[in-house]
N, C-alpha and C positions, 0 to 999 in steps of 0.2 A: 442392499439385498432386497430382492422382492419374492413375496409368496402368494399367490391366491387361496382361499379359502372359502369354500361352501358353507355357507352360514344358514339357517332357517329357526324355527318357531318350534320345541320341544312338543312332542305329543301330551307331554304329561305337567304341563303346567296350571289346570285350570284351579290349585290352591295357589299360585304365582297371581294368576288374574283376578283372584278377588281380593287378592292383597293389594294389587295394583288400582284395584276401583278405588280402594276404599282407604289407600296411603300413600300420600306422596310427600313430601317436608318441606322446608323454607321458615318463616316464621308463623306469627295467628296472635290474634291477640283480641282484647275485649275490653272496651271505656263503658262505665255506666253508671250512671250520678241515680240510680233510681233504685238500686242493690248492693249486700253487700257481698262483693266476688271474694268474698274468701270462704263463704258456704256453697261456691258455686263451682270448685276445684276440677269438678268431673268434668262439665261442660269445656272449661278450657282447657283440659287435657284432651278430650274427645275429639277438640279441634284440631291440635298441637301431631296427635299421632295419625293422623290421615298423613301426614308427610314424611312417614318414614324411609321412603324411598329417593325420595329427595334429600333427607338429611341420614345416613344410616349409620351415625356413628356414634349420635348423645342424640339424649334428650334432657332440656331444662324448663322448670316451669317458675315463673315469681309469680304470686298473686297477694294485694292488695284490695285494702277495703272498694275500691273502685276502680280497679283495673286489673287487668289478668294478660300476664304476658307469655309464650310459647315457642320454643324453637328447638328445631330438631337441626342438627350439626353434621355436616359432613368434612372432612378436618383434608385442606390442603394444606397448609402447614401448621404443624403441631407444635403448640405453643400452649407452655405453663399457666396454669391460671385463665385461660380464654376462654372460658364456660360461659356459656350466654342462655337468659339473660344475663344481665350484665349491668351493675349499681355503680351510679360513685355515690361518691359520700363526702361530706363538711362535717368539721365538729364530730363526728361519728355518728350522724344521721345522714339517713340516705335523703341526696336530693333528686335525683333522676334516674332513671332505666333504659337499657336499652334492650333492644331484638334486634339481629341487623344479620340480611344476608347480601351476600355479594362480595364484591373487592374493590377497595381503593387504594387506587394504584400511586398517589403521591402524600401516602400518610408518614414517608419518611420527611419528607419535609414538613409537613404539617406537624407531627412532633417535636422537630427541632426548634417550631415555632411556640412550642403551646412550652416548653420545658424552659426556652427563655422566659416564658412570664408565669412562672415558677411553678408549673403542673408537675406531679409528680408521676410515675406510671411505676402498675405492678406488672404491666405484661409489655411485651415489643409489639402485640397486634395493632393491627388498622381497625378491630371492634373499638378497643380502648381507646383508640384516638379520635373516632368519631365521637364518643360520649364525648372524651374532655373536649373536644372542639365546640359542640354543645354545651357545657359549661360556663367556656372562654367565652363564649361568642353571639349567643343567644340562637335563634332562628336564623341571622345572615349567615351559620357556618355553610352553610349548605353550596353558599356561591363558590367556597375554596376547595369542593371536591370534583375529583378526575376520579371518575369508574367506575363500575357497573354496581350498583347497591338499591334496596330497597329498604327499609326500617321503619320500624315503630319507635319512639321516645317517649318514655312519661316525665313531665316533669311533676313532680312531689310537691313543690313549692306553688306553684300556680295552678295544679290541678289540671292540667291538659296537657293532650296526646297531640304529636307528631306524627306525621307518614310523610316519609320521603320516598320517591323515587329517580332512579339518575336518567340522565339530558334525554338519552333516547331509547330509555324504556327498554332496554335490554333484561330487565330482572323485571317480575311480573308482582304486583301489589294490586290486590282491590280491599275496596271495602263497602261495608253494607247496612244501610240506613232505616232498615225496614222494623227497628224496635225502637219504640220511642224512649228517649235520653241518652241512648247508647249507641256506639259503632260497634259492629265487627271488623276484623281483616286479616287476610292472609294470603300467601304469596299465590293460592290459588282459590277458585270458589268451593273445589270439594272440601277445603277447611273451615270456609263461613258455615255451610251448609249441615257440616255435621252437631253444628248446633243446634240446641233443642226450636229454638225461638227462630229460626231463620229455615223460609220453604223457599227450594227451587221453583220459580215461576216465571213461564214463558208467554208473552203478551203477545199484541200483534207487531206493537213497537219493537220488539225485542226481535221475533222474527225477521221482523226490519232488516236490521242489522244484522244478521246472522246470515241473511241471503245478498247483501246487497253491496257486501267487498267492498265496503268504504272505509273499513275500522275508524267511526269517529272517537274521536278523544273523549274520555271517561266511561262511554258507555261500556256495561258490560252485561248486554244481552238477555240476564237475569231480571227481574223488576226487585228495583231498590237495591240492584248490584251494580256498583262502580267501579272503574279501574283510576287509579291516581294516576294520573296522566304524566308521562314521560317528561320531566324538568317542573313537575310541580310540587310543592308544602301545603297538605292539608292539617288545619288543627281545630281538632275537637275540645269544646271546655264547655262548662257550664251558659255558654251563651247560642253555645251551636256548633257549624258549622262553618268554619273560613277555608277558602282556598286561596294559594300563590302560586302563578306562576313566576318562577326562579331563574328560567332559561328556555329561549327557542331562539331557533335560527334566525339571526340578524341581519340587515344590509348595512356593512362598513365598506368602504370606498375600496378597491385593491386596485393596488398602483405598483408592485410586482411585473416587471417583465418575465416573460416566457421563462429565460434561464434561471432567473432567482426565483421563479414559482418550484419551477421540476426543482431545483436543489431543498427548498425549504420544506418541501413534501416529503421529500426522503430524509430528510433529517430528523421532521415530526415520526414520521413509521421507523425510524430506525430507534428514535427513543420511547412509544408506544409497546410497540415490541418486543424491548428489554425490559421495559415495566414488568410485562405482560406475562412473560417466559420465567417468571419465576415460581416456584414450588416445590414441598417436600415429596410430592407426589409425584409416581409417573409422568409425561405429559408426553400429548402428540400433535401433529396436524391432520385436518381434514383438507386429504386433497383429489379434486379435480379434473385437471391440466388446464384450467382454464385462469387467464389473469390473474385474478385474484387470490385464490388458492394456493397458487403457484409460489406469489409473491408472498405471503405470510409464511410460506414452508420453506420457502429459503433464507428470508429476515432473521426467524426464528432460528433455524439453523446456524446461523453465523454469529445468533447474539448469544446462544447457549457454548458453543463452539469457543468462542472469546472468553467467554466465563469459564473453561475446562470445564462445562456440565456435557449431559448428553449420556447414552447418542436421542436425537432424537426420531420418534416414530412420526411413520403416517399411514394413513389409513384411502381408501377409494372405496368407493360402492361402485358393483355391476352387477349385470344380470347374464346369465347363463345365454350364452348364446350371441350374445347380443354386439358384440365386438366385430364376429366373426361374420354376424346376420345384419350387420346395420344398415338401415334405409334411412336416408334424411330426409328430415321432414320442413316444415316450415319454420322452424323454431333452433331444429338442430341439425348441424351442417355435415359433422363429425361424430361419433365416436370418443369418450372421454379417456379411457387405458390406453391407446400408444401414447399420449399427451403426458400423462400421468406418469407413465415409465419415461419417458424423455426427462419429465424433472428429478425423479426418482436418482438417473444415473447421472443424471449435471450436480445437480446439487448434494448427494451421497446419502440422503435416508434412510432408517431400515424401514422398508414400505411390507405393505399388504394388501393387496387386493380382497373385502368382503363381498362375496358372488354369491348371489340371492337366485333361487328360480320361482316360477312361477306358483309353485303352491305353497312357498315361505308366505308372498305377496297378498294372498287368497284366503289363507288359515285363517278361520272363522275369531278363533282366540289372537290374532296377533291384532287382527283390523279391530276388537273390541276392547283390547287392551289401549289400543291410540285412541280412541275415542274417550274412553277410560281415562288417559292421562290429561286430555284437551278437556274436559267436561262440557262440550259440546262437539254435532259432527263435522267432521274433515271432509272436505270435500275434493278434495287432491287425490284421492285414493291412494293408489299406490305410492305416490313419494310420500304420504306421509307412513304409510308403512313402511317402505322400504329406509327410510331415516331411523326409523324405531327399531328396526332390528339392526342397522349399520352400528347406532349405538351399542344397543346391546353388546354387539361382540366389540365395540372399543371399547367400553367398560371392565374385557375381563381381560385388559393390558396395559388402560391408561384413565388418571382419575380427571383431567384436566386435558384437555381438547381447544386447541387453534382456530378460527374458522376465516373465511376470508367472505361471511355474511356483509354487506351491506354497503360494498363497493360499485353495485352499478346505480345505487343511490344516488352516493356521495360524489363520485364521476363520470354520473349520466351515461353508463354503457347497455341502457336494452335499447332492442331494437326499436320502440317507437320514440326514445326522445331524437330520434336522426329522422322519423317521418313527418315530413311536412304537413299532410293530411293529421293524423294526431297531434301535434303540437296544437295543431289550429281548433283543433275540436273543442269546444265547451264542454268537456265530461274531463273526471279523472283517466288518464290515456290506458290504463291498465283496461279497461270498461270499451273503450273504443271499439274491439274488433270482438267481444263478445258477441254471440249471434242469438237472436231474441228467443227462439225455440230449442236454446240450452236450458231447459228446464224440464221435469219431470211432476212438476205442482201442479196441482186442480186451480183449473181456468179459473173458477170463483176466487182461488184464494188469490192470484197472484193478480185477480181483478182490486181485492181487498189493501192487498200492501200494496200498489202504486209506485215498486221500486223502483220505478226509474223517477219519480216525479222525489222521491226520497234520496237516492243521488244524486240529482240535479242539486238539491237543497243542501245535500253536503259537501257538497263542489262549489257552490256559493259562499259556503260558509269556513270552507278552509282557505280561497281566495282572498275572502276579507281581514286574513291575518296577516299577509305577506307583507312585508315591510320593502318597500322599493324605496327607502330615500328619495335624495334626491339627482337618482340616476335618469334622465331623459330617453335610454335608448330603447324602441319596443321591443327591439328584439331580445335584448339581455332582461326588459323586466318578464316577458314571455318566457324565456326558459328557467328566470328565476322561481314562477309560478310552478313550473316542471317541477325542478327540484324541493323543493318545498313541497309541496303535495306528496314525492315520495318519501322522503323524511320525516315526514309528522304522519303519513298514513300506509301506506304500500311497505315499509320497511317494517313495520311494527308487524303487520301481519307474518312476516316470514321469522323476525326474531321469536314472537309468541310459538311459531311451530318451532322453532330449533329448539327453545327452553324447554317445553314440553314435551318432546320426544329424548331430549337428551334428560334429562331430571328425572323419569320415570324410570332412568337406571342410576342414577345419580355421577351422573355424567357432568359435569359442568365445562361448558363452552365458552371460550371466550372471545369475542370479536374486535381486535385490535383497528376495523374501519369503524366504529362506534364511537371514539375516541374524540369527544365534544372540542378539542382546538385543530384537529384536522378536519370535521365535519366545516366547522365556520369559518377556515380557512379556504377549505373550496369552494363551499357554497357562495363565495363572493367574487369568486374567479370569472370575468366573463366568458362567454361560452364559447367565444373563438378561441380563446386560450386553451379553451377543454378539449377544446377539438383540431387543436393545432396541426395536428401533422395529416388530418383529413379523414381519423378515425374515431371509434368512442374509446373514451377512457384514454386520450392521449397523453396526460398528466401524469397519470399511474403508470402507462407504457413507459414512457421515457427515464420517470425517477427509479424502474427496478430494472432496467436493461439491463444492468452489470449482473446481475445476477441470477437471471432465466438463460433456457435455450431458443434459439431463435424460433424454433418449432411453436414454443407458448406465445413468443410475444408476436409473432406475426397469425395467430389463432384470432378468429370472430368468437366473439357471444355467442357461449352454448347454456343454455337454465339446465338447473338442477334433472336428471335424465329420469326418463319414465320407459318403463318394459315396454318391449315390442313384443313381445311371446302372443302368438295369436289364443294361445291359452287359458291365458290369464282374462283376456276380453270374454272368450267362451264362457268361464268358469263365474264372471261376475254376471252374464247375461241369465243361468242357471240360477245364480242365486239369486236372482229376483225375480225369477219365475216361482220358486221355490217359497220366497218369505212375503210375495206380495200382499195374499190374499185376506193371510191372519197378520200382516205389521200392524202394528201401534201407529204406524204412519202413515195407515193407509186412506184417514180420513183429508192428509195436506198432499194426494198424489192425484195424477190424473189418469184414471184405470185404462182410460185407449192407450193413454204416451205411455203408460207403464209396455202394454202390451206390442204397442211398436217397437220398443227400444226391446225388449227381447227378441225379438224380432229381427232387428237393423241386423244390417251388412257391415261385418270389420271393420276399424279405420285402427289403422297402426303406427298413425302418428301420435297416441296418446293425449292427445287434446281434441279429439273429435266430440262435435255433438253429441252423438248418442251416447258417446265412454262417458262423458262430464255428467250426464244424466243422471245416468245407471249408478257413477259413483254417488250423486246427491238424493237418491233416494235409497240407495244399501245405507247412507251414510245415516242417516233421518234415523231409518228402525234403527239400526247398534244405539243409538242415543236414546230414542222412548224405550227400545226393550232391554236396555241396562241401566240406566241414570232413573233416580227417582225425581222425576221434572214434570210439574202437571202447567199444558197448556189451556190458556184462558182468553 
């Protein structure tokens, strides 16, 4: 079945938006050898319900003489006794706590394991078998999990706190160092923040990072704001501060032929996927018609199908117009809806098309509400609004969402891992065809942060992790470099936007190419194998053929789609003519480029200079004139 629907941004949501600033859920939590946090209740409640929109279903709070724990709940499957936090206990004293969001995906096994060496369990959850795996196992439990999780642990006995996060950082954790004896953390920074003791402050360092599209690992933009880095264990005790890294991509030999690769690939996404597709809740896919998408809505499809579950939903974003009106551009070749209904009627979905127009995209309140959710600016403009509203109206049909994120990663399908010229480049390739006068920053400033001499240095510095064994061939350690760099850095950037646009309705997405034994089983794949049949992504093509229309699998690389409504360009050119004069960001702009780019001539490929601009300076004010963030 398919339906289109006109979706947009309520006129009368502005008690929505300042709920949305100033709540979102996951967990929060607080270690401090210097207080006693059980007079300090308000503070980590304060923190705890900034996430109501990410958790909207419970709230728990445990607090102890030295640790304070928070989690707001959103319940995919409802299970007795699963309140979190979440205690075991010895003897009838409690030895540890947990906070823990996400899902792990093989805690049936992992129980079966923990119950042979004679653990007992009050609930069938993967909360509860994370704790006892931390019991059983100490700190090394962490190598035995599969799926997307981030958590706090105290232990009671030793006095120090755990942060985990999983392999590739699909679930968001920071934490924050800026009080001495103590951390904060929480699944996002408006929870640190809304503590008393902890100030949003932006340096020049921080700026850094914030302009300079490298997402290095840890940083998080904030000064004394960290993110725990995707596959690592930090623990805080009375000695400090430790980190582990637990897990990153390795070099193991593959010695797989071609056939036994494509079969073993579908075998891992065939068992991925049934993990995955499980819930007492709604669930749908997010699709596309492109590769990826495609192939997670029809896996899905047929493992639910097998199960007598279902039916299952899917979901598309467009824009008004835009089908009918499409111009390709360099980026996109096609039109993403006939693709989308091709798989729709191959594979049997009940589909819907969410069709956004131009002043959904523009509303003053949708664009500050994404900002809002990101606690810093987007510089995508439209796709990250138009993600925030796709959400929104999947949320009021499904709690749990499919995505087909982070497969041209995993399988090297954007267009420049196939350019010779980028491959060869010494920069991260994403950065290559950036054009220098995409910026709308005051020349002083962008003389001050040195961002290219700041990228360079983090392209150095993600280089020096790669593990090449000892494979001889330059070609294969060359695109292993590729891969890698977008795995640890390019991929995070786009998961942080999909958590974040989706969580701000309490949406949870799940990404079945994230999934740490088919990441490290391709990543070892040499690249002629990847590219076997003389396309990208020929690994992926081959292992889901049975199951697309030929229409998908013989489709190129199209990214995530952006309006063409020449409207929408008008409408943001006015709004900076409009907020230039009095922004809060008007002292990091450069008043001629401002006045250029209001100025500039249409480009209606969506990735034009001037658009990139115009979005990074709207994008600056929504962040100074709603976020309480003093630049220094």
């Amino acid at each position: 079945m398919l339906r289109r629907t006109r979706a947009g941004y309520p006129s009368d949501i502005w008690e929505g938006l300042r709920l949305e600033v100033g709540h979102m859920c996951g967990i929060a939590g607080w270690a401090d050898f210097g207080r006693d946090l059980r007079e300090e209740r308000a503070a980590a409640r304060a923190m705890t319900g900034t996430m109501v929109l990410r958790g909207p279903d419970a709230e728990g709070l445990w607090v102890r003489e030295h640790v304070a724990f928070g989690h707001r709940r959103l319940a995919i499957i409802d299970i007795e006794g699963g309140e979190q936090p979440m205690v075991a206990e010895e003897d009838g004293r409690e030895i540890a706590a947990l906070t823990y969001s996400g899902e792990v995906y093989n805690y049936r096994e992992l129980r079966a394991e923990l119950v042979a060496q004679g653990h007992r369990f009050r609930t069938f959850s993967d909360t509860e078998v994370v704790l006892r795996a931390y019991v059983e196992w100490g700190e090394d439990f962490v190598d035995r999990l599969n799926g997307m999780y981030a958590f706090g642990i105290w232990d009671v006995r030793r006095e120090q706190l755990l942060l985990v996060r999983d392999r590739m950082g699909v679930k968001p954790l920071f934490h924050y160092t800026g009080i001495p004896g103590a951390v904060l953390f929480g699944s996002e920074p408006k929870a640190i923040f809304a503590h008393p003791l902890a100030e949003a402050v932006v340096d020049l360092d921080g700026l850094r990072e914030l302009l300079a599209l490298v997402k290095t690992p840890g940083h998080g933009v904030y000064r004394d704001l960290h993110e725990v880095v995707p596959g690592e264990l930090v623990r805080f005790d009375r000695d400090g501060l430790h980190r582990r890294r637990y897990w990153r991509p390795e070099y193991v030999e593959h010695t797989d032929d071609v056939q036994t690769t494509v079969r073993t690939v579908r075998e891992l996404l065939d068992d991925i996927v049934d993990r995955q597709t499980v819930a007492d809740v709604p669930m749908c896919a997010l699709l596309s018609g492109g590769l990826d998408s495609s192939a997670i809505t029809a896996l899905s499809y047929t493992a639910m199908h097998r199960r007598h579950e279902g039916p299952l939903r899917s979901f598309a974003v467009d824009f008004v117009g835009q089908t009918e009106h499409f111009r390709p551009d360099a980026l996109r070749g096609t039109p993403d809806t006939p693709f989308v209904h091709d798989v729709v009627k191959h594979v049997g979905v009940d589909h819907e098309d969410i069709v956004l127009d131009a002043a959904s995209l523009i509303d003053p309140l949708a664009r500050s509400a994404v900002v809002a959710a990101a606690d810093q600016p987007t510089f995508g403009g439209d796709i990250y609004t138009s993600l925030y509203l796709l959400f929104r109206a999947v949320r009021g049909h499904s709690t749990v969402a499919l995505s087909g994120e982070a497969a041209d990663e995993v399988f090297g399908g954007y267009l420049w891992f196939h350019q010779p010229e980028v491959v060869r480049a010494e920069q991260f390739p994403w950065l290559v065809t950036v054009a220098p006068g995409d910026s709308a920053l005051d020349p002083g400033l962008r003389e001050s942060l040195r961002l290219r001499d700041y990228q360079a240095d983090a392209y150095r510095a993600a280089l020096a992790e790669v593990d090449h064994g000892d494979d001889p061939d330059p070609d294969n350690r060359r695109m292993r470099e590729i891969s890698y760099l977008h795995l640890t850095r390019f991929v995070r950037i786009l998961l942080d936007r999909k958590d974040r646009m989706s969580m701000a309705h309490g949406l949870e997405v799940r990404v079945p190419f994230c999934d740490d034994r088919l990441v490290q089983y391709v990543y070892n794949t040499p690249w002629a194998m990847k590219t076997f049949d003389g396309r990208e992504k020929s690994l992926l093509r081959a292992a889901v053929a049975d199951v697309l229309p030929e229409s998908v699998l013989a489709r190129t690389k199209s990214p995530y789609p952006a309006t063409q409504d020449p409207l929408y360009e008008r409408v943001l050119r006015d709004t900076l003519a409009r907020v230039a004069a009095d922004s809060p960001a008007a002292p990091l702009l450069d008043p001629r480029r401002v006045s250029e780019l209001v100025q500039s001539p249409y480009e209606h490929d969506g990735f034009g200079v001037s658009r990139r601009a115009i979005e990074q300076a709207l994008s600056l004010d929504l962040w100074l004139r709603h976020t309480p963030v003093r630049l220094v």
